[in-house]
Backbone as JSON, one array per atom type, in Angstrom:
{
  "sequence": "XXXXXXXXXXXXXXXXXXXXXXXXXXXXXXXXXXXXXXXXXXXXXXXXXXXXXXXXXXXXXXXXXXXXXXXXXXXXXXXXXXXXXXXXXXXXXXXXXXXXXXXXXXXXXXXXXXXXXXXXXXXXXXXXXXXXXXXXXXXXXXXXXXXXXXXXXXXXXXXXXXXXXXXXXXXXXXXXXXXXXXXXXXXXXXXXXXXXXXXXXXXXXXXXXXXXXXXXXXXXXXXXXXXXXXXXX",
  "N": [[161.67, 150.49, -61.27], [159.66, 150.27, -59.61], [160.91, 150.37, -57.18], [162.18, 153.14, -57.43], [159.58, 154.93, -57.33], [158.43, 153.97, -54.77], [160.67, 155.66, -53.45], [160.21, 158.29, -54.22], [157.63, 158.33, -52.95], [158.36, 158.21, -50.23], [157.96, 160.62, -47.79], [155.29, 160.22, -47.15], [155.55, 157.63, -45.44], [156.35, 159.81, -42.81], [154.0, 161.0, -42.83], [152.61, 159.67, -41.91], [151.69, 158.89, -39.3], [150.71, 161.4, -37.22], [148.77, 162.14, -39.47], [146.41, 159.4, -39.06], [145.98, 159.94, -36.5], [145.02, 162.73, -36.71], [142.88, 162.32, -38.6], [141.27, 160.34, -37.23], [140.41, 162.18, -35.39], [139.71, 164.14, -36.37], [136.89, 163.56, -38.53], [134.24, 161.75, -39.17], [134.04, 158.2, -38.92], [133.32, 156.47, -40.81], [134.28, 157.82, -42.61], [137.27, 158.31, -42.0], [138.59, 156.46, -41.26], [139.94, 155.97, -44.41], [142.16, 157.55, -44.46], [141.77, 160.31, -45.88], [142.99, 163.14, -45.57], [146.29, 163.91, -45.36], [148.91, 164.83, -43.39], [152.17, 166.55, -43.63], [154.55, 166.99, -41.39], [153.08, 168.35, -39.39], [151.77, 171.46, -37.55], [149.79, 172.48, -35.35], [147.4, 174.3, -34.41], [144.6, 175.83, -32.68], [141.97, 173.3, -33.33], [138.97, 173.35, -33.46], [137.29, 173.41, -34.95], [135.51, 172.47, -37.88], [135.77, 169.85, -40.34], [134.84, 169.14, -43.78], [133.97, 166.7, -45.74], [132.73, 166.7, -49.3], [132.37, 164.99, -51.07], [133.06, 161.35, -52.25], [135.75, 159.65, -50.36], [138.81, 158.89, -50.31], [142.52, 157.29, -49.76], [144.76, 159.33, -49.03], [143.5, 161.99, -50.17], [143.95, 164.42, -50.01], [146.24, 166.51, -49.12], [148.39, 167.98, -47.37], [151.41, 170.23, -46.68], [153.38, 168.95, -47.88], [156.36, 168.77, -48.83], [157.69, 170.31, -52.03], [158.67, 172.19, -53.46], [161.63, 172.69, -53.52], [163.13, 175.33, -52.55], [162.26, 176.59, -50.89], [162.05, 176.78, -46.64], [161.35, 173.06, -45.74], [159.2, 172.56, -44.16], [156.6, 171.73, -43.37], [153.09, 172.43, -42.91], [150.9, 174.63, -40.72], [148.29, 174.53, -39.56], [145.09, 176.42, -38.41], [141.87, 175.92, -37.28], [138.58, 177.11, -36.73], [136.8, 177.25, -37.62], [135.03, 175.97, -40.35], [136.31, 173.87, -42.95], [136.38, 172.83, -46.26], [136.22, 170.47, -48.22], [135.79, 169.3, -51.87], [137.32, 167.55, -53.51], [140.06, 166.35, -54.5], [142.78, 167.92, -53.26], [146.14, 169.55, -53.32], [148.49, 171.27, -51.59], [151.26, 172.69, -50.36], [154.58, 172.56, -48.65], [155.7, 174.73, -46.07], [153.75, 176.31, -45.46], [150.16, 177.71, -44.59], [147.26, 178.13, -42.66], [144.6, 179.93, -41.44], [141.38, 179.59, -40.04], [138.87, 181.63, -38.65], [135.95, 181.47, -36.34], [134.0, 182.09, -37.12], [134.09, 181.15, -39.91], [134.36, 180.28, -43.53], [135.9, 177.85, -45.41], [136.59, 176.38, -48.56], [137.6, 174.47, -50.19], [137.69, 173.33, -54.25], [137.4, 170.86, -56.47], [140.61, 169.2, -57.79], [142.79, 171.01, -56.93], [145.6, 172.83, -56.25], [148.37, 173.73, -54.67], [151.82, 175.4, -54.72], [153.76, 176.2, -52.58], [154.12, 177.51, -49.68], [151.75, 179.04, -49.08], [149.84, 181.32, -47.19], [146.93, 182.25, -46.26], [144.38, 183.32, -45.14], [141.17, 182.97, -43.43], [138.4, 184.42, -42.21], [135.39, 184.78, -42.33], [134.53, 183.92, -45.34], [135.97, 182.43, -47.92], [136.45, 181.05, -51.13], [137.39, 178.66, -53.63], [137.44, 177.66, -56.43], [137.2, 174.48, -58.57], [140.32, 173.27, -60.05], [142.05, 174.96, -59.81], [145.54, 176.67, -59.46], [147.8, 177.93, -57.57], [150.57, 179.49, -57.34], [154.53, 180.18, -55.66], [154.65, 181.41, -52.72], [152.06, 182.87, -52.27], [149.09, 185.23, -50.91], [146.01, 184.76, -49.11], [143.49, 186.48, -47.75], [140.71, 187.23, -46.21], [139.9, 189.46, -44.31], [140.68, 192.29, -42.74], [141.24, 192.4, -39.73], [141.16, 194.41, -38.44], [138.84, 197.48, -37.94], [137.67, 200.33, -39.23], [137.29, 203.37, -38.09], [135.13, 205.76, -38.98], [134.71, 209.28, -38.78], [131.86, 210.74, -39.28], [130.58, 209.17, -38.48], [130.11, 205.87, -37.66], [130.99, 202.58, -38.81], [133.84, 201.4, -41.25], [133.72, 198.22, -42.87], [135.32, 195.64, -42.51], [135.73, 193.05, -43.48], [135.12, 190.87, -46.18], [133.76, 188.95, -48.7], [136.4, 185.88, -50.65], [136.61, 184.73, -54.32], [137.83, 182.63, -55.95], [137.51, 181.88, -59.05], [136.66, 178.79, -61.17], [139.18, 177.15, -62.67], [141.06, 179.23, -63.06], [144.82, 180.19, -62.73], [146.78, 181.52, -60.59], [150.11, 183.16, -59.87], [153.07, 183.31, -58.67], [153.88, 184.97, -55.63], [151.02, 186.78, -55.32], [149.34, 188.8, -53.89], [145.6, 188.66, -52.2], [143.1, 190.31, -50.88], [140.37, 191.22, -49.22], [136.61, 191.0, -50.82], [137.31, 190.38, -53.56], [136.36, 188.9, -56.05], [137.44, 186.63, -58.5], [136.98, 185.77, -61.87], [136.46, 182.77, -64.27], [138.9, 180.74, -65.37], [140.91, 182.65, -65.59], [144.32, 184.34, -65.25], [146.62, 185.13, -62.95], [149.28, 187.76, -62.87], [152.18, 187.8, -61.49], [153.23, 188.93, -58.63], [150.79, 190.31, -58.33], [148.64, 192.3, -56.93], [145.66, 192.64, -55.34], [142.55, 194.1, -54.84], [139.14, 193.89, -54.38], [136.39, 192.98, -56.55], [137.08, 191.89, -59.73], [136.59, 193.37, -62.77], [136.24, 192.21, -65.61], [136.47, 189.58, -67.94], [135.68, 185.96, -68.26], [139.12, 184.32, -69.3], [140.93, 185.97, -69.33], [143.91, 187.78, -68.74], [145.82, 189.23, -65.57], [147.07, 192.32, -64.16], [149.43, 193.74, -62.46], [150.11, 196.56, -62.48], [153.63, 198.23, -62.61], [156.46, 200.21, -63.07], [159.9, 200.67, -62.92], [161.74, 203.18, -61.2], [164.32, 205.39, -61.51], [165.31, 207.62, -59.19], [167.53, 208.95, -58.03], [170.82, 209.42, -59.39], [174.41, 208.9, -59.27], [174.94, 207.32, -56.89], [176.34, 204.99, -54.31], [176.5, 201.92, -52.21], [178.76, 202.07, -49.92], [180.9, 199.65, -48.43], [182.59, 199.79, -46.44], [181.93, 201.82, -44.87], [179.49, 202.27, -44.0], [177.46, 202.43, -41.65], [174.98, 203.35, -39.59], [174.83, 207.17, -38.25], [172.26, 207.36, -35.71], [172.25, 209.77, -34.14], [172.61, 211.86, -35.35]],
  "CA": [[160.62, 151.51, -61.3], [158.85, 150.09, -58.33], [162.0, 151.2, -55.91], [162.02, 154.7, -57.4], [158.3, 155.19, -57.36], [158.48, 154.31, -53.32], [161.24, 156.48, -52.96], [159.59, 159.46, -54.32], [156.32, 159.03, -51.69], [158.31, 157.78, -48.88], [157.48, 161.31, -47.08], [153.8, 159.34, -46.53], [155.87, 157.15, -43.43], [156.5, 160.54, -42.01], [152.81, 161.67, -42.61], [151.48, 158.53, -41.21], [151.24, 159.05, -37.62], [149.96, 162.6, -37.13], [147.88, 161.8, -40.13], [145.96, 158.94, -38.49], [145.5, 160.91, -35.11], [144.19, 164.03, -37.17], [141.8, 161.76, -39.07], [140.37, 159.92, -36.54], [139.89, 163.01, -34.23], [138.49, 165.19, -36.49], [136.14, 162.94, -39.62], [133.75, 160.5, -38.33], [134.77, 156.81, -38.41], [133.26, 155.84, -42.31], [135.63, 158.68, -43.95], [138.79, 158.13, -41.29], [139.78, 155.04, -42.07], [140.58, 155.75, -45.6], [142.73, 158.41, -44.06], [142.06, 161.07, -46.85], [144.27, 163.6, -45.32], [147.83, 163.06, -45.41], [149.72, 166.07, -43.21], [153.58, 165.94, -43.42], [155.22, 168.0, -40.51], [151.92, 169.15, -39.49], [152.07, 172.27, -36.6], [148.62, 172.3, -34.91], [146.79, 175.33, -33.37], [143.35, 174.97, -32.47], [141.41, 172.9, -34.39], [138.09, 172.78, -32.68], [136.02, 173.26, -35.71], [134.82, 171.06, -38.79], [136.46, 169.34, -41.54], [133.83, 168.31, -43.94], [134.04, 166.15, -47.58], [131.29, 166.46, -50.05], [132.91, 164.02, -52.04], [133.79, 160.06, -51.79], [137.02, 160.09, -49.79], [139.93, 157.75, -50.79], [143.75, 157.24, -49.04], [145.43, 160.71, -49.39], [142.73, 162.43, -51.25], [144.32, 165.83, -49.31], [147.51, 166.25, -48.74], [148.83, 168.97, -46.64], [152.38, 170.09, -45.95], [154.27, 167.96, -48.62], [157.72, 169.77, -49.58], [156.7, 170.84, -53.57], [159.49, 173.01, -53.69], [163.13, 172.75, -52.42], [163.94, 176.12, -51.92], [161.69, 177.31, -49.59], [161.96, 175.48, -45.82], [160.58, 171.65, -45.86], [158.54, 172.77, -42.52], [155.14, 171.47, -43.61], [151.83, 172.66, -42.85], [150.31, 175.1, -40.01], [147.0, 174.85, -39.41], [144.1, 176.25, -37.13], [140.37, 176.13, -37.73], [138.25, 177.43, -35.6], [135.15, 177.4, -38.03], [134.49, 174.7, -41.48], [137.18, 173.77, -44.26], [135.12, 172.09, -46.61], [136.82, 169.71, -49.25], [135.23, 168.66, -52.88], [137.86, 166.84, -53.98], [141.45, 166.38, -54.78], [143.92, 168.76, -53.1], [147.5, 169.56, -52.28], [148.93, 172.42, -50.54], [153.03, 172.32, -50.65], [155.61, 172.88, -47.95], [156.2, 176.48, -45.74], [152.01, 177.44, -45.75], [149.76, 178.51, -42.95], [146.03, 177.91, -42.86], [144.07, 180.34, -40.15], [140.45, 180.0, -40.37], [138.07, 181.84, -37.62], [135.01, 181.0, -35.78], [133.07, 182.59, -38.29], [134.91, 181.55, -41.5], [133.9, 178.77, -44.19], [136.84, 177.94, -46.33], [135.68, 175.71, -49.38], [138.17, 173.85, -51.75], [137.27, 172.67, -55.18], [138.42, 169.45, -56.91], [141.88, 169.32, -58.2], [143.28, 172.6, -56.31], [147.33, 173.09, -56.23], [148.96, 175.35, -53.87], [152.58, 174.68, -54.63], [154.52, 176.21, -51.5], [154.36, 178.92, -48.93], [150.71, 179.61, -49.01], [149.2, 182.09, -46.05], [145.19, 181.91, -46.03], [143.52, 183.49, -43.44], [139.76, 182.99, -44.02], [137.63, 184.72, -41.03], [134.33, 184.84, -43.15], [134.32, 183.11, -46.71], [137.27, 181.6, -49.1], [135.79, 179.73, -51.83], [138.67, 178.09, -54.11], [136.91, 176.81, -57.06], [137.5, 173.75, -59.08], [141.19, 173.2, -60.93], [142.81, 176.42, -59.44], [146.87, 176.11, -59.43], [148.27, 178.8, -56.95], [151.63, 179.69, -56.87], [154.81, 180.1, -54.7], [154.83, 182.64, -51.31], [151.04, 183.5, -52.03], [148.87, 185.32, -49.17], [144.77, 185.05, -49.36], [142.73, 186.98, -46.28], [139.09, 188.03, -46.38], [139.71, 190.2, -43.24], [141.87, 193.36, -42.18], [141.58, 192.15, -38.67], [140.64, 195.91, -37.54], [137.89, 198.01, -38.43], [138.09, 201.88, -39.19], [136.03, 204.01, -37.52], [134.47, 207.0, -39.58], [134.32, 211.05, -38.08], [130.5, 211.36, -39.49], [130.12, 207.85, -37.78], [129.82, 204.29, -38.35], [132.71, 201.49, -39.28], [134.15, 200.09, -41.89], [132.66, 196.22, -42.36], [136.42, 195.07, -42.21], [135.66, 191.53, -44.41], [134.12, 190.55, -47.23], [134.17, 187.27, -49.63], [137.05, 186.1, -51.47], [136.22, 183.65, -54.22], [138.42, 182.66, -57.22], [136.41, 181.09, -59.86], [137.43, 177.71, -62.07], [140.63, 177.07, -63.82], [142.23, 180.54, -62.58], [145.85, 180.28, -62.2], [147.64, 182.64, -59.68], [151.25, 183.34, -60.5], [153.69, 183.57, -57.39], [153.68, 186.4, -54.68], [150.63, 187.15, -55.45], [148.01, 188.93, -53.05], [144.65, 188.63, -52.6], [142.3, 190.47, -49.94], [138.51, 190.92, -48.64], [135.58, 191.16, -51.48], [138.27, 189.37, -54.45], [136.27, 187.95, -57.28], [138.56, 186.4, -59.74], [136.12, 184.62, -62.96], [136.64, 181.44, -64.24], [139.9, 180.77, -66.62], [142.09, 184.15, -65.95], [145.47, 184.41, -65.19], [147.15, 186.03, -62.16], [150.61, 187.93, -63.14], [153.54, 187.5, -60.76], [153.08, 190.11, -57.59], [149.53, 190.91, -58.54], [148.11, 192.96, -55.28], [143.91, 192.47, -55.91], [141.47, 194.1, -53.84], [137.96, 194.03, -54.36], [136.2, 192.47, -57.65], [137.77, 192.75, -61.31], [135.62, 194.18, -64.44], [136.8, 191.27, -66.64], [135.56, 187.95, -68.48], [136.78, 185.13, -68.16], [139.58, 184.09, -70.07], [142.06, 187.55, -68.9], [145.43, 188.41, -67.92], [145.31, 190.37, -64.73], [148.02, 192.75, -63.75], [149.44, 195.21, -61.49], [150.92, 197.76, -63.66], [154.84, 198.56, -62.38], [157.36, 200.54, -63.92], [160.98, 200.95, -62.2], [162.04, 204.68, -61.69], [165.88, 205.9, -61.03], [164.95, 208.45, -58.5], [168.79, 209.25, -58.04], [171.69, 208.84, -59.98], [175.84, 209.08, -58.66], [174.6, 206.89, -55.21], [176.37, 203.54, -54.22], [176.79, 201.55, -50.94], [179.98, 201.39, -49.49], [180.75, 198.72, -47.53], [183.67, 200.61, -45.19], [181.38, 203.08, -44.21], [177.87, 202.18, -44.57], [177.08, 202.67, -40.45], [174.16, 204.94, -39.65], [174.53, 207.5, -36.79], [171.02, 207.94, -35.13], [172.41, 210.6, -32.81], [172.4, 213.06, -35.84]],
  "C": [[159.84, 151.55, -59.99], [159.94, 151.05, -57.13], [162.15, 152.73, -56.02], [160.15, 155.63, -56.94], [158.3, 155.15, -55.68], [159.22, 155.11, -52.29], [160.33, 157.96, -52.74], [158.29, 159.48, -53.34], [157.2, 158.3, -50.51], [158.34, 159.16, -47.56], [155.96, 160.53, -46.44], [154.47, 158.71, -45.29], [155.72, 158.23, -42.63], [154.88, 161.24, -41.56], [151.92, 160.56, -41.81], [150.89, 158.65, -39.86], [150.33, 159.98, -37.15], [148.95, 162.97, -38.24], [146.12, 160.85, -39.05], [145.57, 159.53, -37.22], [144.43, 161.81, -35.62], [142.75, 163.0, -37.66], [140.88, 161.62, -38.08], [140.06, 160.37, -35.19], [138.72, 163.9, -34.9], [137.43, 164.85, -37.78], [135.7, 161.94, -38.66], [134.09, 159.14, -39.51], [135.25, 156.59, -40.29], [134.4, 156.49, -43.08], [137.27, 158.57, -43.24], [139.28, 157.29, -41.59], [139.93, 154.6, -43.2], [141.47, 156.65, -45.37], [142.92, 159.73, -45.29], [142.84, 162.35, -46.47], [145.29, 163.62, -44.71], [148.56, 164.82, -44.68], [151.2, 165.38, -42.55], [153.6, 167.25, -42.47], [154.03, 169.29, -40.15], [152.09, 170.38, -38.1], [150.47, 172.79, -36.56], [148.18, 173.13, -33.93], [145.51, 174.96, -32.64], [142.34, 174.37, -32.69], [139.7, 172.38, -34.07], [136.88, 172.45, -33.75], [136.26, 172.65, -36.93], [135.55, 170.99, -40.08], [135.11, 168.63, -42.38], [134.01, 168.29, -45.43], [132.45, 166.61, -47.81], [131.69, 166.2, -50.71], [133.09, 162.58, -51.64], [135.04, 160.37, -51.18], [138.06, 158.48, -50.1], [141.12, 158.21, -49.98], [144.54, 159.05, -49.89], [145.03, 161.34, -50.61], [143.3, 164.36, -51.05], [145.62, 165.72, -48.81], [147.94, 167.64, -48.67], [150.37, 169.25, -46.21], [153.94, 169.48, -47.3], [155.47, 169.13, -49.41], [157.74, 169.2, -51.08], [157.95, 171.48, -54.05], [160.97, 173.29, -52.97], [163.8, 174.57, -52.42], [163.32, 177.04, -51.2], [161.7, 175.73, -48.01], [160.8, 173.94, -46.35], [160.01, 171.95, -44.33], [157.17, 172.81, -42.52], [154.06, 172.71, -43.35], [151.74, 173.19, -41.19], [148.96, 175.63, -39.94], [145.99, 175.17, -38.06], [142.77, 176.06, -37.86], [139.65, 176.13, -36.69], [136.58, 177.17, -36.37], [135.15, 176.47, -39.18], [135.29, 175.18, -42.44], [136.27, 172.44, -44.65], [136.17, 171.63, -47.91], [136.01, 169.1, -50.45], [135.82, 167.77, -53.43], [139.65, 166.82, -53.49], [142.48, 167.65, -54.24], [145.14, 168.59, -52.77], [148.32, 170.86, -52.35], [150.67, 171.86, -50.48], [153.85, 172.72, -48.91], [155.45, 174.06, -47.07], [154.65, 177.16, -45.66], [151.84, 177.22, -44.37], [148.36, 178.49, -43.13], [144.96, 178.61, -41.94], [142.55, 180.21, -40.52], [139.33, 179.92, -38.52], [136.97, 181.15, -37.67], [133.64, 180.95, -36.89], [133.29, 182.33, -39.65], [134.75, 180.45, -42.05], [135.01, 178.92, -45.23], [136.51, 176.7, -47.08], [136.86, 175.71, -50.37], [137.41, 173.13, -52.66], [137.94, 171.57, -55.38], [139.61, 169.94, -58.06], [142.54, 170.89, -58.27], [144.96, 172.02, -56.15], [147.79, 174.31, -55.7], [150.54, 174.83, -53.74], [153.23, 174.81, -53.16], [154.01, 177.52, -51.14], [153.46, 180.09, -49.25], [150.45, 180.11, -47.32], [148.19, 182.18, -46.22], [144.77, 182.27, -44.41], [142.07, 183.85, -44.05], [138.77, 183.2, -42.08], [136.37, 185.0, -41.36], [134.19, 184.0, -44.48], [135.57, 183.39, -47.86], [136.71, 181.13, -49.36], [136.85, 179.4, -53.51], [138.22, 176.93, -54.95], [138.26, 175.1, -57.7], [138.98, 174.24, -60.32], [142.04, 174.72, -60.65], [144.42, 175.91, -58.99], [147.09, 177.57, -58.86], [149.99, 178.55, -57.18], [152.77, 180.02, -55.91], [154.32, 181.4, -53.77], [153.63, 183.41, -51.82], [150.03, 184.21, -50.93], [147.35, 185.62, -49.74], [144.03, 185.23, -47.91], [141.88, 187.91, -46.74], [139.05, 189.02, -45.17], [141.23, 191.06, -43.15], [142.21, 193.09, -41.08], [141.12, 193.33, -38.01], [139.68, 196.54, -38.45], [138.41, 199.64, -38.35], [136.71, 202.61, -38.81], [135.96, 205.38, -38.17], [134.03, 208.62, -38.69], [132.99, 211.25, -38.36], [129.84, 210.3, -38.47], [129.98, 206.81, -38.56], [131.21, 203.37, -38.48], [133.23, 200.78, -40.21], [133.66, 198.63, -41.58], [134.25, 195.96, -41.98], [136.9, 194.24, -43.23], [134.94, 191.72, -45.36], [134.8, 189.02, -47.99], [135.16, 187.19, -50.54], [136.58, 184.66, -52.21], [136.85, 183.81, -55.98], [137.85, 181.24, -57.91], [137.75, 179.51, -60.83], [138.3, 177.91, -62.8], [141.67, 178.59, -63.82], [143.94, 179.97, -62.32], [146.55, 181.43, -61.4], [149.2, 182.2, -59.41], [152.19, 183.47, -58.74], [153.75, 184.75, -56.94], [152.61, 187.08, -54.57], [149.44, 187.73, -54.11], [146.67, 189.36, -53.27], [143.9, 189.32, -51.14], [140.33, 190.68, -50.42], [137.82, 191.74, -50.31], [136.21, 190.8, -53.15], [137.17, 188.43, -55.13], [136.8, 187.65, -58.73], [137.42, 185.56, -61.45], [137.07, 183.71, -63.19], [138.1, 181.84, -65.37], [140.72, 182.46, -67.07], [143.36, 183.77, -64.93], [145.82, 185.43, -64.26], [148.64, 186.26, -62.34], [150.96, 187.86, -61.42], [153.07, 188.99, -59.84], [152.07, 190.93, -57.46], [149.25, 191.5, -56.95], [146.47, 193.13, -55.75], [143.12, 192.73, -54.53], [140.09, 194.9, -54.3], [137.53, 193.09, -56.02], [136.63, 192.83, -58.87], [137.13, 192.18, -62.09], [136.15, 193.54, -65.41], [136.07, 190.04, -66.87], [136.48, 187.43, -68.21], [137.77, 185.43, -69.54], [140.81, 185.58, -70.39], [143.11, 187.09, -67.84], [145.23, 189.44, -66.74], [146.76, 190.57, -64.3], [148.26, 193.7, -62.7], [150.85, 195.87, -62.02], [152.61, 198.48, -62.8], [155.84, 199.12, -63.19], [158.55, 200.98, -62.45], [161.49, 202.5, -62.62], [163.65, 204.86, -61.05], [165.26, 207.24, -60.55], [166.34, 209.37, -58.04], [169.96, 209.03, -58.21], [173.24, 209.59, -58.94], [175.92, 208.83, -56.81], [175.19, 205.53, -55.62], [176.28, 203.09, -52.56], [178.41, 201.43, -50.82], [180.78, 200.91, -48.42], [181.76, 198.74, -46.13], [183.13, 201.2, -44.73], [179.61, 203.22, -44.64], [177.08, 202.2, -43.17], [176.13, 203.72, -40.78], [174.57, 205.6, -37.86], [173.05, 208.1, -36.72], [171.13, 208.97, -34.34], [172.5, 212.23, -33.74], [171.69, 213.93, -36.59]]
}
C-alpha cells in the first residue's frame, strides 16, 4: 500500500524544484518553508505581483499544474500575475490551464476549490471563486473583453465587471463564463453553458443554455475524392 500510495504522488519530485524557487521568491519566509504551493511543469510569465494566504499554510496546500486528466496534454500550469491571487484554503487546478491576472485584478480562491483540467482564467479586475466550487474540463473564466466599444452619441463601454461564483456551485465542462457573472450558492452549471452577466435564480438551480440541433439541408455529404475548394471562383 505504502509503494502504491508513493507511486501515485511521485509527480511531487518533479514539482519540487520550481516549487521551492516559486515559494521562496514570492511568500515571505514563515509561509515558504512549508512550501504550500506545489507547481508541476510550471510555465512562468510575469509574476511581479502578490500571492497572499488568509489561512494556516501546510506542505502542498495548492497545487497547480498536476495532470487530473489523461486526455488532455500533461503540460502543467501557466501562470502570470501581475496584480493579487489570494488563497483561503485548499486548492487544485489540473493539467493544460492558464492563469492571467492584470495589474488591476484580485483573483480570490475559496477553501476546497477543484479545477480538474484545462482551465483559462483571465482576471483583470475581480474573480472571486467561493468556497467548495468543482469546475470542470476545458473551462474559460474572464472579467474583461480586453477592448472597449465606443458609442456614436458618445462615451464607452466599461469593458469589465466582477465575476463571482458563489459556494458549492459546480460548473460542468466547456463551460463559459464572462464580465459581471454572478452564479449563487449550490447551482449547477450544464455542459457548454455560455453566462454573461448575473442569473435571476436561487440557489439550489440548474442553469442552461437552451440548444436545439437543426438539419438546415438534407441530400449533402463530403466526399473525400473531391472535397478541394477553388478560391479562384
Amino acid at each position: 500500500m505504502k509503494i502504491k500510495k508513493l507511486w501515485r504522488h511521485r509527480w511531487i519530485l518533479r514539482a519540487i524544484v520550481p516549487s521551492i524557487i516559486f515559494n521562496f521568491r514570492h511568500l515571505p519566509f514563515k509561509q515558504a518553508r512549508f512550501l504550500p504551493i506545489l507547481l508541476y511543469k510550471p510555465r512562468l510569465g510575469e509574476c511581479s505581483g502578490n500571492f497572499v494566504f488568509k489561512c494556516p499554510v501546510r506542505f502542498g496546500l495548492v497545487k497547480l499544474g498536476k495532470n487530473c486528466v489523461s486526455i488532455y496534454p500533461d503540460s502543467g500550469i501557466s501562470i502570470e500575475n501581475r496584480g493579487t491571487i489570494i488563497f483561503n484554503g485548499r486548492l487544485t487546478i489540473g493539467n493544460a490551464s492558464a492563469i492571467s491576472v492584470g495589474r488591476e485584478g484580485t483573483l480570490e480562491f475559496g477553501n476546497s476549490v477543484t479545477v480538474t483540467t484545462c482551465l483559462k482564467l483571465v482576471c483583470y479586475h475581480c474573480v472571486s471563486i467561493q468556497d467548495n466550487v468543482l469546475i470542470g474540463w476545458n473551462c474559460m473564466i474572464t472579467d474583461t473583453d480586453f477592448h472597449k466599444l465606443k458609442y456614436i452619441d458618445g462615451g464607452y463601454s466599461k469593458g469589465y465587471g466582477n465575476i463571482i461564483i458563489q459556494n458549492d456551485t459546480w460548473i460542468a465542462n466547456g463551460c463559459k463564463l464572462y464580465k459581471n457573472t454572478n452564479i449563487p450558492s449550490y447551482c449547477v452549471i450544464s455542459s457548454d453553458t455560455i453566462i454573461r452577466g448575473s442569473i435571476d435564480c436561487s440557489p439550489y438551480s440548474l442553469i442552461v443554455t437552451e440548444s436545439t440541433a437543426t438539419v438546415r439541408k438534407e441530400g449533402v455529404f463530403r466526399d473525400k475524392n473531391d472535397d478541394m475548394i477553388n478560391y479562384l471562383q
